[in-house]
C-alpha positions in Angstrom: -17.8 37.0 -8.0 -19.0 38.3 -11.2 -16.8 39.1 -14.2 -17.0 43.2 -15.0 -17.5 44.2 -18.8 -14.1 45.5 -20.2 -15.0 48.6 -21.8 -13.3 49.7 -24.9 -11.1 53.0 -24.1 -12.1 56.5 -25.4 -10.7 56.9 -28.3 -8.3 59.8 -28.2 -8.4 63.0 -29.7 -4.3 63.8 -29.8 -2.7 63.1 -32.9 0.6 63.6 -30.6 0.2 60.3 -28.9 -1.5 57.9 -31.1 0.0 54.7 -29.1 -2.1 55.7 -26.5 -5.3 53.8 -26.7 -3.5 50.9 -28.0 -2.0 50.4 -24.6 -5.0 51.2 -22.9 -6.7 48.2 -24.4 -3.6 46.1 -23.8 -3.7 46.7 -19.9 -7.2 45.8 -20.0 -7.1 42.3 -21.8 -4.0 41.7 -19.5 -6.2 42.8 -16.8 -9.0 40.5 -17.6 -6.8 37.3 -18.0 -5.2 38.1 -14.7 -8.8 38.3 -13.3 -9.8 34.4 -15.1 -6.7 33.0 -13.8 -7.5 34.0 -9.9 -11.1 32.9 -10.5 -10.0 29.7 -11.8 -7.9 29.0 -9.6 -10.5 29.9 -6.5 -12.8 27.4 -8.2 -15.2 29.6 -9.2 -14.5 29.0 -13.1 -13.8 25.6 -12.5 -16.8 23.9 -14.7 -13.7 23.4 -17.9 -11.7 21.5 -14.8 -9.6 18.5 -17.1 -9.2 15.8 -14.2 -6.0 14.8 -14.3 -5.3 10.5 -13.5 -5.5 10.7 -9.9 -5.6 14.6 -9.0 -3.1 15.3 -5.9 -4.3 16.0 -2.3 -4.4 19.9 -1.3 -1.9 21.0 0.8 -2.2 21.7 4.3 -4.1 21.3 7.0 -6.7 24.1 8.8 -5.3 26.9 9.7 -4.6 28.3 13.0 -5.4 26.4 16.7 -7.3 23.3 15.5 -7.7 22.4 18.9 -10.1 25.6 19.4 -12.3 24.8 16.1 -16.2 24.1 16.4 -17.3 21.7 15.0 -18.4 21.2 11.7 -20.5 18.6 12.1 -23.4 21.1 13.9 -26.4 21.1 11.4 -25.0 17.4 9.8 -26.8 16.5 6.7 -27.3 13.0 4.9 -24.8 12.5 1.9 -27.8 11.1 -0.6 -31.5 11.2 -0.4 -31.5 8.1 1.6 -33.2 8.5 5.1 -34.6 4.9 5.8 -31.4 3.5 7.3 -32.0 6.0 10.0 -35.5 4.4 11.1 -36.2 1.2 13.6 -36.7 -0.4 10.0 -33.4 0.4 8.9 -32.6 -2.6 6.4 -34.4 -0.7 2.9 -31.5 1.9 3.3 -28.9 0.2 3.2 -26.8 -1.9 0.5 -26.0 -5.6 1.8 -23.1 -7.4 -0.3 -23.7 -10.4 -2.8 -24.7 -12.4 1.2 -28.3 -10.4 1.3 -27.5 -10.2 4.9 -28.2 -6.1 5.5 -25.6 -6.1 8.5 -23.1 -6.5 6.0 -23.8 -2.8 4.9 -23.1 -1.8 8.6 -19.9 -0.1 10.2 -17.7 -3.0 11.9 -16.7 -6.8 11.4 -20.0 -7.3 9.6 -19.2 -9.3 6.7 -17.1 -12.4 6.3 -13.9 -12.6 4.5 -12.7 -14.9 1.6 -11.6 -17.4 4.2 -14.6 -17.4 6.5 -13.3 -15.7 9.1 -15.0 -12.0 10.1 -14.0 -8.8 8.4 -14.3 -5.3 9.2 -15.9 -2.7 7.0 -15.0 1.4 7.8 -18.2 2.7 6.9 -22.4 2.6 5.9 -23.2 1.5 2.6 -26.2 3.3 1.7 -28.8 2.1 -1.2 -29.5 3.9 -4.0 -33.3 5.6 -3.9 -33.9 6.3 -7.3 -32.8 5.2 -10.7 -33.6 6.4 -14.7 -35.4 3.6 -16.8 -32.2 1.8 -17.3 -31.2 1.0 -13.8 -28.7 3.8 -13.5 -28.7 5.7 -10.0 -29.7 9.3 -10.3 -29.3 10.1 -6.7 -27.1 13.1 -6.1 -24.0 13.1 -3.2 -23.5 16.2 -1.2 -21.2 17.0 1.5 -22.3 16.0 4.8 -20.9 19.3 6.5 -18.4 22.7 6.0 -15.6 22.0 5.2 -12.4 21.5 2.2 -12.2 19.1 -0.7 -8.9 17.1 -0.1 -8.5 14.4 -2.2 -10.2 13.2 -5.7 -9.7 9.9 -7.5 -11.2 10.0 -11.3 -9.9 7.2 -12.0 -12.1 4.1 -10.8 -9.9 1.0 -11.7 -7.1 2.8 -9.4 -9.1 1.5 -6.1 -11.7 -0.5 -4.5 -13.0 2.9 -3.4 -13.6 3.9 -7.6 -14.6 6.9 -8.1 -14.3 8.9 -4.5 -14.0 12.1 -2.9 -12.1 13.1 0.9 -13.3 16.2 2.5 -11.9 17.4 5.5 -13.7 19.1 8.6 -12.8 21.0 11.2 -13.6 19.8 14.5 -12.5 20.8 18.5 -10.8 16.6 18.4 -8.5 18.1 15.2 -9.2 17.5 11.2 -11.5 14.6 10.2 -12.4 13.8 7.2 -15.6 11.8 5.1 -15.1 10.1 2.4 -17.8 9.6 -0.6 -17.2 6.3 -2.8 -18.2 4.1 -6.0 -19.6 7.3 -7.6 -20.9 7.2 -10.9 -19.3 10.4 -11.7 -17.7 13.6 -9.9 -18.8 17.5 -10.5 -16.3 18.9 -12.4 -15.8 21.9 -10.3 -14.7 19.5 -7.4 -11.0 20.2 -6.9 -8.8 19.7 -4.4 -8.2 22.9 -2.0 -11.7 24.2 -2.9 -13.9 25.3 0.2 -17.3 23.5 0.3 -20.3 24.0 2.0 -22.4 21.3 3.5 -24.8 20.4 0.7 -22.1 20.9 -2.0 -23.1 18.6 -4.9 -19.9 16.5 -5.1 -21.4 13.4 -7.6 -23.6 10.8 -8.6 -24.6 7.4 -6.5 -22.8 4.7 -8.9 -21.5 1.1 -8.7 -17.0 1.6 -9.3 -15.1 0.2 -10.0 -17.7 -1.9 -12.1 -15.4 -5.1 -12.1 -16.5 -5.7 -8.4 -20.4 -4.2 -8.2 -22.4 -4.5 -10.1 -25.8 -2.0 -10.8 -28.0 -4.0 -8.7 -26.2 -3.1 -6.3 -25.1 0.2 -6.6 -25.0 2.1 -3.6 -22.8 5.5 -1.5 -20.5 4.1 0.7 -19.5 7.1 3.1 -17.0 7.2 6.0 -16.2 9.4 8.5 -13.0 9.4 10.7 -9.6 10.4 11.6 -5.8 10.7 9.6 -3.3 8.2 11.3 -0.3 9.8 9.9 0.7 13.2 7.8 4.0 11.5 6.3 1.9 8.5 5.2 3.3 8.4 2.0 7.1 8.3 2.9 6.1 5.2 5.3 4.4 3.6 2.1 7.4 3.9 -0.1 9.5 2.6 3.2 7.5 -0.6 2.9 7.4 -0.7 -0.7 3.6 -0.7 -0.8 1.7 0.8 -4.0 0.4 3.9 -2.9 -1.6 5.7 -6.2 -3.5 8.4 -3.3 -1.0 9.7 -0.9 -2.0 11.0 2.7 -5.6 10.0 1.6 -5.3 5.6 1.0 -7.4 3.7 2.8 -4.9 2.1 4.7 -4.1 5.6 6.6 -7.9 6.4 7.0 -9.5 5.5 10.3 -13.3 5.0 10.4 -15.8 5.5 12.8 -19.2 4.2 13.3 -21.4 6.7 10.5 -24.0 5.5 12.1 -23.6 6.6 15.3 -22.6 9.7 14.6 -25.2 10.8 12.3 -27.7 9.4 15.2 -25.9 11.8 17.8 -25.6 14.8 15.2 -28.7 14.8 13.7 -30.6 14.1 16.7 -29.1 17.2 18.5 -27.5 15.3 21.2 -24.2 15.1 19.7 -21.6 18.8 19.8 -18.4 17.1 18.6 -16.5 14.1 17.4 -14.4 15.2 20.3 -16.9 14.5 22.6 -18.1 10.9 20.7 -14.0 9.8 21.2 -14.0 10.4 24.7 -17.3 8.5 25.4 -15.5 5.4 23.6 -14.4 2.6 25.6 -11.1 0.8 24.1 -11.6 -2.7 23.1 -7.5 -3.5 23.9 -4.7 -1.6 25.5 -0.9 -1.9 23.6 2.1 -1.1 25.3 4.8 0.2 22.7 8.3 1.4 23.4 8.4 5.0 21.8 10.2 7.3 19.4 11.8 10.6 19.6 8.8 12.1 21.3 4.8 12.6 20.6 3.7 10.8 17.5 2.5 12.5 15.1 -1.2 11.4 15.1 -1.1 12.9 18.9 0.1 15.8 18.0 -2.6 16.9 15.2 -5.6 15.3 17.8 -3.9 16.4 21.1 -7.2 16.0 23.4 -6.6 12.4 22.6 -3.5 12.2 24.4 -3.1 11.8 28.6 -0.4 14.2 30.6 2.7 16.0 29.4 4.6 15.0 26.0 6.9 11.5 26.8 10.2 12.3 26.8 12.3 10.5 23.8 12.4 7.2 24.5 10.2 6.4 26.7 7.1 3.7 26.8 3.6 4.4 25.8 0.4 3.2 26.3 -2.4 3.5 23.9 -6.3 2.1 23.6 -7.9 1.8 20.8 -11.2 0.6 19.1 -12.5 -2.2 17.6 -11.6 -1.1 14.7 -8.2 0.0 15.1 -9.1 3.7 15.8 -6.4 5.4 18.4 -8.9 6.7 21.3 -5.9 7.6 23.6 -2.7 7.6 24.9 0.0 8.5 27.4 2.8 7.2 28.9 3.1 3.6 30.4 3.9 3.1 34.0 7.0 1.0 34.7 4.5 -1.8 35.9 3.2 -1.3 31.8 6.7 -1.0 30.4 7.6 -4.4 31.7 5.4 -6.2 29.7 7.7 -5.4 26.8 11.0 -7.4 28.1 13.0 -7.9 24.5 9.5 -6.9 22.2 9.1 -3.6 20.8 5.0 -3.9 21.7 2.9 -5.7 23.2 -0.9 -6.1 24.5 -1.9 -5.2 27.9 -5.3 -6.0 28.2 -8.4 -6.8 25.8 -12.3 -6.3 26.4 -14.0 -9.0 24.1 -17.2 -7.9 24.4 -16.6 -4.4 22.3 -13.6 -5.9 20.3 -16.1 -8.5 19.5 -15.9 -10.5 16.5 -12.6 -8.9 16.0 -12.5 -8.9 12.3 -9.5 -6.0 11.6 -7.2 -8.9 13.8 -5.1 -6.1 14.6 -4.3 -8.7 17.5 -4.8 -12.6 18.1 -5.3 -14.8 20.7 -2.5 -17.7 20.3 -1.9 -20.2 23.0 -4.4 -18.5 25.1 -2.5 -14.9 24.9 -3.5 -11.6 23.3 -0.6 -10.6 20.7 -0.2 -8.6 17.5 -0.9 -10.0 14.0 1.7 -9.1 11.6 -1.1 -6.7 10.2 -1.3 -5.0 14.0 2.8 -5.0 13.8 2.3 -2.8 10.3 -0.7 -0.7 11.3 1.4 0.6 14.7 4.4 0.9 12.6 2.7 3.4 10.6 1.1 5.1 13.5 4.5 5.4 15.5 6.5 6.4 12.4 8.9 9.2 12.1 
């Protein structure tokens, strides 16, 4: 929206009323800085933006029937100029870790933790396609799709993530969001609550926090998924865990495959995440016993749960991905319920080939039985909290 020139009143003629053009001119400077602060606030003169530490997450979520919302991921586009991780010869786009092994830059227990032992990584790590004379990425990051800027952390030594951005996108499943990470820098008109179109410059390809990558091996790393709780924060503070980014930590962000999806998407034979969820096949069942009613994950991504709301109390039943992702629910039968006896939760069934090298351990095998970890005991807290 265009600022209008502020024209200087006529001068008057009346000696009777001298005061006149005076306040004239005042209405219209108060006029004009009424005007700057709506357009700053809408974004639009947002390029003298101070970031603030960490800046907060916008409030809200989509308005209106999310249930009923197209998708937003219709005419998906890559985050960088990177296309060869999309090809049969996929390995020159992406970033492996210190290993070499280009797997490691895949979605999924990938890469191999401090003690050996799998570990799972939530998105695509995407190399960097061009650099200036000294190494430093140049590649621009754009949103993926339509959607809202949710969350921006300008402060790279306050996560593993660095520098990163959360959008959120409507879709028919509920709100999803992508994340953008280890940027070099972030636009300065990128604040939280500010619509974005798909294509929406958000950044630079960088290497943060620098401690932990180094410019060889800079590189995007994007995510795509779902929100496991709204109150995220109060359950953080509950378990006396730092929590610098509110809703929008890692730890309450569940990622998909980005592969996948941007094979389905941009392909054309993808129409929603809704419909990619309900293709999923669980990799192990949980019985839990539940809380005052529907929890709150079910409620914002309804589709995803089986049959009417449980009344309080009663037993659930929920599957979910190798990576931890809730792909559905309902409420347990009594044959389900009586695995639980004197536990609050307990595992129903596994398929090892799709949990597969199992690296979130969300659940164990111990004396030849599936169980929780005490990291699965923390992650369905959050999910069941109230």
């Amino acid at each position: 929206m265009p600022l209008r020139t502020l024209r200087s009143p006529r001068p008057s003629h009346s000696r009777s009323f001298p005061f006149l053009s005076f306040a004239l001119l005042a209405a219209a400077v108060t006029g004009f800085v009424v005007l700057a602060i709506s357009l700053a606030r809408s974004g639009l003169l947002s390029r003298g933006h101070t970031p603030t530490r960490s800046e907060t997450a916008a409030p809200g979520w989509f308005p209106g029937d999310i249930g009923q919302q197209p998708s937003a991921f219709i005419g998906l586009i890559l985050p960088t100029p990177q296309r060869r991780f999309l090809d049969p010869d996929w390995t020159s786009g992406v970033q492996p870790t210190v290993s070499g092994n280009p797997e490691s830059a895949l979605y999924g227990s990938t890469r191999k933790g401090a003690n050996g032992l799998p570990a799972f990584h939530e998105g695509l790590d995407i190399a960097t396609v061009n650099r200036d004379r000294n190494g430093q990425p140049t590649d621009p990051v754009v949103a993926v799709a339509d959607g809202r800027i949710a969350y921006v952390n300008r402060v790279a030594g306050d996560s593993n993530y660095g520098l990163y951005v959360v959008l959120l996108h409507a879709d028919p499943v509920g709100e999803l969001y992508t994340l953008y990470a280890h940027l070099a820098d972030i636009a300065a008109d990128v604040t939280p609550g500010r619509p974005v179109a798909r294509g929406t410059r958000l950044g630079t390809v960088g290497h943060t926090p620098t401690s932990i990558i180094p410019l060889a091996r800079a590189h995007l790393h994007f995510e795509i998924g779902l929100i496991l709780h709204r109150r995220y924060a109060s359950w953080a503070t509950q378990q006396k865990l730092k929590n610098l980014h509110g809703l929008f930590n890692g730890g309450n962000l569940a990622g998909l495959d980005p592969l996948e999806i941007f094979h389905l998407f941009l392909e054309g034979t993808g129409t929603s995440v809704k419909d990619y969820l309900a293709a999923q096949a669980p990799a192990f069942w949980v019985v839990v016993r539940g809380g005052r009613g529907l929890p709150d994950y079910f409620q914002r991504y309804p589709s995803l749960w089986e049959g009417d709301r449980p009344p309080p109390g009663s037993a659930l039943t929920l599957a979910f991905s190798e990576g931890g992702v809730p792909l559905r629910g309902r409420r347990a039968t009594s044959e389900e319920e009586d695995h639980l006896r004197r536990s609050s939760a307990a595992v129903l069934a596994v398929d090892e080939a799709i949990l597969g090298r199992n690296g979130r351990r969300l659940i164990l095998r111990r004396n030849g039985s599936w169980t929780l970890s005490a990291s699965g005991t923390q992650w369905l807290d959050l999910l069941l909290f109230e």
